[in-house]
C-alpha positions in Angstrom: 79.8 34.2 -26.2 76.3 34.6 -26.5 73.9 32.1 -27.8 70.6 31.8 -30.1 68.4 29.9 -31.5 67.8 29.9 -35.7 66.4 27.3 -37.6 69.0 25.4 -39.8 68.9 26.5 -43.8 69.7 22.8 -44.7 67.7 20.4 -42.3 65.0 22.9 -41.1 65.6 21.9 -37.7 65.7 24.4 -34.2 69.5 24.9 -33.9 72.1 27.1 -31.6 74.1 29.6 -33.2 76.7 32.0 -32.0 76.3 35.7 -32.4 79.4 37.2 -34.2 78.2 40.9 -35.3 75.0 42.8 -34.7 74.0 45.1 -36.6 71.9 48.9 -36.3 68.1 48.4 -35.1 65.7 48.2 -38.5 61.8 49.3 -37.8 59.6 46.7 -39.2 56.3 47.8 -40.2 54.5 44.6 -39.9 55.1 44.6 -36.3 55.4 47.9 -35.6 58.4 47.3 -33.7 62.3 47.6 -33.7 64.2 44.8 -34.6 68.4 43.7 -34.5 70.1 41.6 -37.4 73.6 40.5 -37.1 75.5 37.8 -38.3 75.5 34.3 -36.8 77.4 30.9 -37.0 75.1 28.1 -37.1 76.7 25.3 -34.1 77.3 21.6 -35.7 74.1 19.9 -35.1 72.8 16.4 -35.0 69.5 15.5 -37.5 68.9 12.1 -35.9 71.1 9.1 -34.5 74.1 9.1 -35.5 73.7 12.0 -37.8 75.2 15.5 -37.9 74.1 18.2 -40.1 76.9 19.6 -41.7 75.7 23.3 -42.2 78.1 25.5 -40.2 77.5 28.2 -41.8 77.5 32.0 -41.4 73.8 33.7 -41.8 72.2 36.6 -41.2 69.3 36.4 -38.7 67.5 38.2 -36.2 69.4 38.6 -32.8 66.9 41.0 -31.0 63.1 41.2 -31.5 60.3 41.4 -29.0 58.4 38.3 -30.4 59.3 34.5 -30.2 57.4 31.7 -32.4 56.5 28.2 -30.6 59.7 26.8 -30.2 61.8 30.1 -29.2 63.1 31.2 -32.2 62.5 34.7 -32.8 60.3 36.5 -35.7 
């Protein structure tokens, strides 16, 4: 089961999500680089004491890229 990091669509926050499909490398121009989008499930998360986010959902994200931002989460 592997693992990344997204940031959540509801609370903005850095969040684990589990890869379920990836998809064919896209060539970004931008970057001048290959990149991998697949389909992920956001993990139940907590937005402060006591609190859980409950976004669980299924998004598309990036799952492969050669650049991180500041907190891991790839661009």
């Amino acid at each position: 089961m592997n693992e990344i990091h997204v940031y959540c669509n509801t609370c903005n926050k850095k969040v684990k999500a589990i890869i379920l499909t990836i998809h064919d490398k896209e060539y970004d121009e931008s970057t001048k680089s290959y990149k991998r989008y697949g389909m992920v499930r956001i993990l139940q998360h907590r937005i402060g004491f006591k609190n859980n986010c409950d976004n669980t959902s299924q998004i598309k994200a990036l799952v492969e890229s050669d650049f991180m931002d500041d907190n891991g989460v790839m661009i």
